[in-house]
GUBALUM-836531 format. One record per residue: residue number from 1; x, y, z of N, C-alpha, C, O in turn. Coordinates in pm, whole numbers, always signed. Each point is the difference from the previous one (the first is absolute). Layout:
BEGIN
(vonu NUM, (X, Y, Z), (X, Y, Z), (X, Y, Z), (X, Y, Z))
...
***
This chain:
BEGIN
(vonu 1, (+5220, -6442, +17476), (+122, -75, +23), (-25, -146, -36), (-97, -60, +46))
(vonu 2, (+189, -2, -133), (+14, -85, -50), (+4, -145, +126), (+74, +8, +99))
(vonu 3, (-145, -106, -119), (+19, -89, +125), (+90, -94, -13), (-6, -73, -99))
(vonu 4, (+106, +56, +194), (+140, -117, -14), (+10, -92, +121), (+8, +66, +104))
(vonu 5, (-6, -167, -90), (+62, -28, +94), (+143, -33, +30), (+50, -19, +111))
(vonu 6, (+1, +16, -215), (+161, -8, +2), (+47, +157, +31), (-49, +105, -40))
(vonu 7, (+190, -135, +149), (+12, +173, +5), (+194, -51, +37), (+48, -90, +70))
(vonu 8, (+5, +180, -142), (+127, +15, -12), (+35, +97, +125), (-79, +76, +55))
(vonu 9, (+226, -97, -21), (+54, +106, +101), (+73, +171, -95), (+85, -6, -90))
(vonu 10, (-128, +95, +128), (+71, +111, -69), (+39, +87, +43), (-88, +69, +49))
(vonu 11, (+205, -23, -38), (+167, +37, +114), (-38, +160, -58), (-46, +63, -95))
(vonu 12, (+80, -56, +176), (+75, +161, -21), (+50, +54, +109), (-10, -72, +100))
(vonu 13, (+67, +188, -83), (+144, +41, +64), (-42, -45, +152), (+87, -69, +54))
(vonu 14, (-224, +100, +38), (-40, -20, +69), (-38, -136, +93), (+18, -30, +118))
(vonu 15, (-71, -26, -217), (-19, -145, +70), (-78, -53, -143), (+12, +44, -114))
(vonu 16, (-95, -159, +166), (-67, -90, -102), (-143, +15, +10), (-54, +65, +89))
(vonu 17, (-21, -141, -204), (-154, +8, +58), (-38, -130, -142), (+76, -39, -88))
(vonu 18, (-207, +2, +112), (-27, -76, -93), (-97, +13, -37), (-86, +16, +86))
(vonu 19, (+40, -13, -238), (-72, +89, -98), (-60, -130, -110), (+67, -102, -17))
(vonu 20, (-160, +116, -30), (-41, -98, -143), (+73, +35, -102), (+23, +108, -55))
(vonu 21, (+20, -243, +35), (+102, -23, -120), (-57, +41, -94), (+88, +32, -80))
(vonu 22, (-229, -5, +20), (-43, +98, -113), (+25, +160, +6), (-40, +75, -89))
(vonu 23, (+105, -35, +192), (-4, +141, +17), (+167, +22, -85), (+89, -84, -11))
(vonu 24, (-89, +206, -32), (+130, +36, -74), (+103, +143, +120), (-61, +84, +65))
(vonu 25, (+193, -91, -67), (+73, +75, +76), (+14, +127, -100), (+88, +24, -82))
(vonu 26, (-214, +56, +118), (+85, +153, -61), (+81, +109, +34), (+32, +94, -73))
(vonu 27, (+11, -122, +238), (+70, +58, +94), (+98, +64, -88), (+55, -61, -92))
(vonu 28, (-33, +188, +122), (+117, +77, -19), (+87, +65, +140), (-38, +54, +103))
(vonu 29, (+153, -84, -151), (+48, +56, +127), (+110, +118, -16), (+96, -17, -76))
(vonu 30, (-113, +143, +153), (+54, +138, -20), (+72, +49, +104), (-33, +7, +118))
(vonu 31, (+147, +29, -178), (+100, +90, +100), (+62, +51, -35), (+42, -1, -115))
(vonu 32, (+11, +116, +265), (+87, +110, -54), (+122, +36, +59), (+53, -44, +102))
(vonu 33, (-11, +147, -197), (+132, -11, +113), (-46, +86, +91), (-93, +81, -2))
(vonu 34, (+213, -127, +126), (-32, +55, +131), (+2, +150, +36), (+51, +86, -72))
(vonu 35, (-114, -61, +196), (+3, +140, +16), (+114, +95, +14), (+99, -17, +71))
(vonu 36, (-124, +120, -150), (+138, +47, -37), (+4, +2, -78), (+47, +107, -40))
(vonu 37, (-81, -197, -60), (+62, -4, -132), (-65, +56, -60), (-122, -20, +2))
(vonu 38, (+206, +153, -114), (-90, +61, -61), (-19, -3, -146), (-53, +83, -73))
(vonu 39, (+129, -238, +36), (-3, -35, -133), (-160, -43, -53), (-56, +30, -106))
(vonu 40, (+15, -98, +200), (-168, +13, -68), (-10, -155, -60), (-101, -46, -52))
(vonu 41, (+235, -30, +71), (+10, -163, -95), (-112, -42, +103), (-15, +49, +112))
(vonu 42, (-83, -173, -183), (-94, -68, +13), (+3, -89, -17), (+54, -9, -111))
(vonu 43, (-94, -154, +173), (+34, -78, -76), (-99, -130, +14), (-33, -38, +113))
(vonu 44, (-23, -44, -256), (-156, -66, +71), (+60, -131, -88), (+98, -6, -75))
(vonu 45, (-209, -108, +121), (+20, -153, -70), (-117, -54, +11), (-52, -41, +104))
(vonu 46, (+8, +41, -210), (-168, -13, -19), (+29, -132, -95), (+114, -23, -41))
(vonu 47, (-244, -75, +4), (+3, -108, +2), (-102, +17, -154), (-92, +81, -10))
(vonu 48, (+142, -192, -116), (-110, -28, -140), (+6, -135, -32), (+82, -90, +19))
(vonu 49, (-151, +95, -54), (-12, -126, -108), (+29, -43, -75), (-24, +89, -81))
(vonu 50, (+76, -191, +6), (+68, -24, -145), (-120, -28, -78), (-29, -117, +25))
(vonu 51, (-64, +171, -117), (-132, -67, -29), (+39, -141, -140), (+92, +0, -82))
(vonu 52, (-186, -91, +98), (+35, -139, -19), (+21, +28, -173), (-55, +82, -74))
(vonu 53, (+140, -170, +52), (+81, +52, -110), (+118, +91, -14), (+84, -31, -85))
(vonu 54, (-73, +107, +135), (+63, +105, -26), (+163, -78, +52), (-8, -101, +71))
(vonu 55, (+119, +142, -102), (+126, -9, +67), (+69, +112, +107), (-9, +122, -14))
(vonu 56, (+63, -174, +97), (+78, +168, +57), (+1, +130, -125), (-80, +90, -24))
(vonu 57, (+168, -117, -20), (+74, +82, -83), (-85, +71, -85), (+20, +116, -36))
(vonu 58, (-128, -195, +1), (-131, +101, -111), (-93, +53, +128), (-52, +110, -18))
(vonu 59, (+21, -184, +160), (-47, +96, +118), (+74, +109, +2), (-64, +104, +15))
(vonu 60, (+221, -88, -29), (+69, +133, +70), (-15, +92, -88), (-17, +115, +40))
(vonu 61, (+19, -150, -220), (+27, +65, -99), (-125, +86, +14), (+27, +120, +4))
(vonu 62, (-191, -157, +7), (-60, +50, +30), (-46, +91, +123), (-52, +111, -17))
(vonu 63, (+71, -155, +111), (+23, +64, +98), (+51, +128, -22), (-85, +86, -23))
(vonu 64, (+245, -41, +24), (+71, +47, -40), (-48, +125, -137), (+0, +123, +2))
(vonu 65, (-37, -223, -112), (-41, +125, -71), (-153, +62, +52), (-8, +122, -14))
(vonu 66, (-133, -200, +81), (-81, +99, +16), (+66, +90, +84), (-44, +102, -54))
(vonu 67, (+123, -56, +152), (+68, +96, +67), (+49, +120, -84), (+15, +109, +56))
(vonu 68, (+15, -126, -214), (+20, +86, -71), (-125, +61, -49), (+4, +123, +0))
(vonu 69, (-118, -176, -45), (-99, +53, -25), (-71, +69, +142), (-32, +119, +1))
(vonu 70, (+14, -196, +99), (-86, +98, +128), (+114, +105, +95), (-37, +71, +93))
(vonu 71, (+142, -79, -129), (+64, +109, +71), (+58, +119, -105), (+60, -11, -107))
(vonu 72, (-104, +128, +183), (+52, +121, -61), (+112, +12, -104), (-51, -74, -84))
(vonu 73, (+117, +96, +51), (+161, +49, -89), (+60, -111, +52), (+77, +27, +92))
(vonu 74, (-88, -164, -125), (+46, -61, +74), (+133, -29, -116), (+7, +13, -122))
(vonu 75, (+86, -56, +225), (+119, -32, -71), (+102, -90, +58), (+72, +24, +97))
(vonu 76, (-77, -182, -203), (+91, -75, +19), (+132, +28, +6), (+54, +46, -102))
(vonu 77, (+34, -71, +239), (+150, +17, +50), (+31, -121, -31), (+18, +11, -122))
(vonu 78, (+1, -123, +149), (+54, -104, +20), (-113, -151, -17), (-110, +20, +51))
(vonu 79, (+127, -145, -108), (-92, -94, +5), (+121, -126, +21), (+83, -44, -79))
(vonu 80, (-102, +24, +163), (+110, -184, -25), (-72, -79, +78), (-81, +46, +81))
(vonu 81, (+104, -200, -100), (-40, -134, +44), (+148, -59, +42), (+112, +17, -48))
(vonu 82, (-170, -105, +177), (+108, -36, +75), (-58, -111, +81), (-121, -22, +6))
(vonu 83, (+212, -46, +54), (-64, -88, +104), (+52, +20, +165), (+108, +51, +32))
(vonu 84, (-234, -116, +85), (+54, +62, +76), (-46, -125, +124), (-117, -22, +33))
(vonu 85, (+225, -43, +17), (-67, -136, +58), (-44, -77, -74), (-106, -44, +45))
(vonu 86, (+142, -13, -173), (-48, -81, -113), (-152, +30, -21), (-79, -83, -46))
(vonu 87, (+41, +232, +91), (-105, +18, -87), (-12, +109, -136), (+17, +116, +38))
(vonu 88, (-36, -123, -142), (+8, +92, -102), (-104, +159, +59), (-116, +12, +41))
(vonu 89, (+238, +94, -68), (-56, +153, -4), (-35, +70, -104), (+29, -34, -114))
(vonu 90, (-84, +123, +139), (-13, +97, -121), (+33, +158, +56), (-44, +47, +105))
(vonu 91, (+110, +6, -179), (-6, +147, +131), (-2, +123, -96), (+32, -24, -117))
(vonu 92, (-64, +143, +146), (-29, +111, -35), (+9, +140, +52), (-69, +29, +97))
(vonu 93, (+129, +42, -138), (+9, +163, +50), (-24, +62, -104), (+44, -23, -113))
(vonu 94, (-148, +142, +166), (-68, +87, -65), (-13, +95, +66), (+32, +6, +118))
(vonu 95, (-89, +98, -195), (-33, +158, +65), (-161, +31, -13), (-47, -105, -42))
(vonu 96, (-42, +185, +55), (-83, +38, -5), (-47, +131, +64), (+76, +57, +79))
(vonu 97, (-199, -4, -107), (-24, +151, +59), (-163, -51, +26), (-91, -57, -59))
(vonu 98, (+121, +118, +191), (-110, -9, +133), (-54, +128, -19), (+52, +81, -75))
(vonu 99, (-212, -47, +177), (-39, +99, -3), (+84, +69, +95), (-7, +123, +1))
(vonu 100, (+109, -200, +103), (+99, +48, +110), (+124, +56, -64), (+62, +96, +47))
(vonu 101, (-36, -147, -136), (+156, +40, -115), (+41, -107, -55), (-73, -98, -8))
(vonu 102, (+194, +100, -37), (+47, -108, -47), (+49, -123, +110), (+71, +39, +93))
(vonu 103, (-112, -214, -100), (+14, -108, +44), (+98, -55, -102), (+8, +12, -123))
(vonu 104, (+75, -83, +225), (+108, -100, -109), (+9, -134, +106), (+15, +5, +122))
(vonu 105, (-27, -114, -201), (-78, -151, +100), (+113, -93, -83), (+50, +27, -109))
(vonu 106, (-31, -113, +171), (+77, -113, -8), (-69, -151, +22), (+23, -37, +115))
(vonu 107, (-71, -24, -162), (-80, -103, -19), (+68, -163, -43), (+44, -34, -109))
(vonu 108, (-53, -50, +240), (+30, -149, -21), (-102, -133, -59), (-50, -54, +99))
(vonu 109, (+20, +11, -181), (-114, -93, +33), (+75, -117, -14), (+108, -10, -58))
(vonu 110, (-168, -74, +114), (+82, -118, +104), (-85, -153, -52), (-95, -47, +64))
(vonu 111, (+128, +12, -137), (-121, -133, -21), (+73, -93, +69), (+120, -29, +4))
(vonu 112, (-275, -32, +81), (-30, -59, +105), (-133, -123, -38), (-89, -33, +79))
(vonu 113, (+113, -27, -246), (-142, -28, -94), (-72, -80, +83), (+56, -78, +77))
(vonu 114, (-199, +90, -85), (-68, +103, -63), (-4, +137, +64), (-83, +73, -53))
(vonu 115, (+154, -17, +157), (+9, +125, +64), (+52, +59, -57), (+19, -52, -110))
(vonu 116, (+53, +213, +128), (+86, +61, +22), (-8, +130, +94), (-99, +71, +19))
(vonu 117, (+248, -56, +43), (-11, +85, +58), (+96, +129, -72), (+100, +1, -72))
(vonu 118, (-205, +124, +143), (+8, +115, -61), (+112, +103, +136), (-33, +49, +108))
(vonu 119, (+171, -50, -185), (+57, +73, +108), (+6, +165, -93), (+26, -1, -120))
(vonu 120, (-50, +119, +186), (-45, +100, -27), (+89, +101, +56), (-21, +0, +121))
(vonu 121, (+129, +104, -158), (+62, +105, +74), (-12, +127, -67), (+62, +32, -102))
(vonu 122, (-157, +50, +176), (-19, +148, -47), (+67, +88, +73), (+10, -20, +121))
(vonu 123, (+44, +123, -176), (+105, +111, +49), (-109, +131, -101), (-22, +9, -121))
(vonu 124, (-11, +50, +205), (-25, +182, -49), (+114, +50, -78), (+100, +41, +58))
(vonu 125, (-107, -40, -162), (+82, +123, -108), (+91, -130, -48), (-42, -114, -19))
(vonu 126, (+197, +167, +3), (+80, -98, -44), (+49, -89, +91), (+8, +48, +113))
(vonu 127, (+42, -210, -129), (+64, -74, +100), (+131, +13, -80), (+44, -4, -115))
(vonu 128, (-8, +21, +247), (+128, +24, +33), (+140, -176, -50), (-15, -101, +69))
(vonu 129, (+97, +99, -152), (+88, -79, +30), (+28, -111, +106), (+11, -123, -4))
(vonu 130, (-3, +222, +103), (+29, -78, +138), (-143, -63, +36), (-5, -123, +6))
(vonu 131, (-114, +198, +17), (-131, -84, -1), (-19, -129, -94), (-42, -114, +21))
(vonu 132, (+88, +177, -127), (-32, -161, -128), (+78, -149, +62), (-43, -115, +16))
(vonu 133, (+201, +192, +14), (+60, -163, +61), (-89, +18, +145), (-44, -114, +15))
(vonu 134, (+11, +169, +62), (-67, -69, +160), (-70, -64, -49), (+19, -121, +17))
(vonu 135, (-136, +163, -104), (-145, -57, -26), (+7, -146, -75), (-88, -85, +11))
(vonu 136, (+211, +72, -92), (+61, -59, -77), (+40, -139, +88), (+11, -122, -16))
(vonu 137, (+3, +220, +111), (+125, -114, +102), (-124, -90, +104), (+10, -117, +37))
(vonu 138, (-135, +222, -3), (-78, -2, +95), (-106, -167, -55), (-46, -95, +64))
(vonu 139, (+48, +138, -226), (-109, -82, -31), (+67, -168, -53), (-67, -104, -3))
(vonu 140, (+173, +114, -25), (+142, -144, +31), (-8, -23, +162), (+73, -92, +38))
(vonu 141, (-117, +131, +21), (-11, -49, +115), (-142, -113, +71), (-25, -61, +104))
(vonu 142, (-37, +85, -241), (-154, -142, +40), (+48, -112, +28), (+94, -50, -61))
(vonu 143, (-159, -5, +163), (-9, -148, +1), (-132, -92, +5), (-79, +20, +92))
(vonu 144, (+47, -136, -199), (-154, -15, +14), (-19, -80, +106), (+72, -97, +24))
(vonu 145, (-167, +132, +43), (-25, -76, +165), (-71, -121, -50), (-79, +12, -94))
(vonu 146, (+102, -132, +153), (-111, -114, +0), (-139, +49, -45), (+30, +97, -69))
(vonu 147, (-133, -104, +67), (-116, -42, +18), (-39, -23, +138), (+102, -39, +58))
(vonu 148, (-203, +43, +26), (-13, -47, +143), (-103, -159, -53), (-59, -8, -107))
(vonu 149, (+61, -83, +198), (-116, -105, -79), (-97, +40, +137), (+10, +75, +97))
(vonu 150, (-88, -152, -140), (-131, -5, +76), (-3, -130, +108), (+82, -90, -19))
(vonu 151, (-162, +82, +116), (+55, -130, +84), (+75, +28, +139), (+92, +80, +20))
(vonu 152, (-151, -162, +67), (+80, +20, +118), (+115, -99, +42), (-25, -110, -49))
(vonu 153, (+171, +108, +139), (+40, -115, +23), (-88, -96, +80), (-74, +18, +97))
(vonu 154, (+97, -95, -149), (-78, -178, +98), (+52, +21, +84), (+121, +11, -17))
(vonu 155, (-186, +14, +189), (+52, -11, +142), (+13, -180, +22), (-73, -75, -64))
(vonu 156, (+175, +24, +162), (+26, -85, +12), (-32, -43, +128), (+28, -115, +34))
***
């Protein structure tokens, strides 16, 4: 482990903690629908990098196409760019075949430069219409939280 003495605060759903600012957030975070539900939708937001040089848009393009080379029969549905909170998107639906059956995923990436975030919706077999606008609707629903800073208030 790398030695720092600078250490940033880093949030997540739970509470806070503070970590060396040389360390990188690879946290992914996964969920499902609730019990009962026997649609099987999944849904995760995992965290990349923009590597230096690169722009959003040639990050997503790539992105985006290695998914055609490492996934099965894979097959582009849909590709558009959009913005969302004055930040530029890139988004994607595709199909693919699992050793489980056929997966069909719906994919946001969210630049956040030099970040981005990776919003992710998998449905078993085909998604459904009505799933595309929830998921659709679900992932228009981000808001980017502050940052936490580091530092305590001055008692008086």
């Amino acid at each position: 482990m790398a030695a720092s003495n600078e250490l940033a605060i880093f949030q997540f759903n739970e509470g806070t903690i503070e970590l060396p600012t040389v360390w990188k957030d690879l946290s992914v975070l996964v969920l499902s629908a609730a019990d009962g539900d026997q649609s099987g939708v999944s849904f995760t937001i995992s965290r990349d990098v923009i590597p230096w040089g690169m722009s959003f848009s040639q990050f997503a393009e790539r992105e985006i196409a290695s998914l055609s080379k490492q996934l099965k029969d894979y097959v582009q549905i849909n590709q558009d760019t959009d913005v969302l909170n004055s930040h530029d998107t890139a988004s994607s639906e595709f199909s693919w075949s699992s050793p489980q059956g056929p997966i069909h995923q719906l994919m946001m990436l969210l630049d956040l430069n030099p970040k981005v975030l990776v919003f992710t919706a998998t449905v078993p077999g085909n998604m459904t219409d009505e799933q595309r606008q929830q998921i659709q609707g679900l992932m228009g629903t981000f808001q980017l939280r502050e940052p936490a800073t580091a530092g305590r208030a001055a008692v008086e």
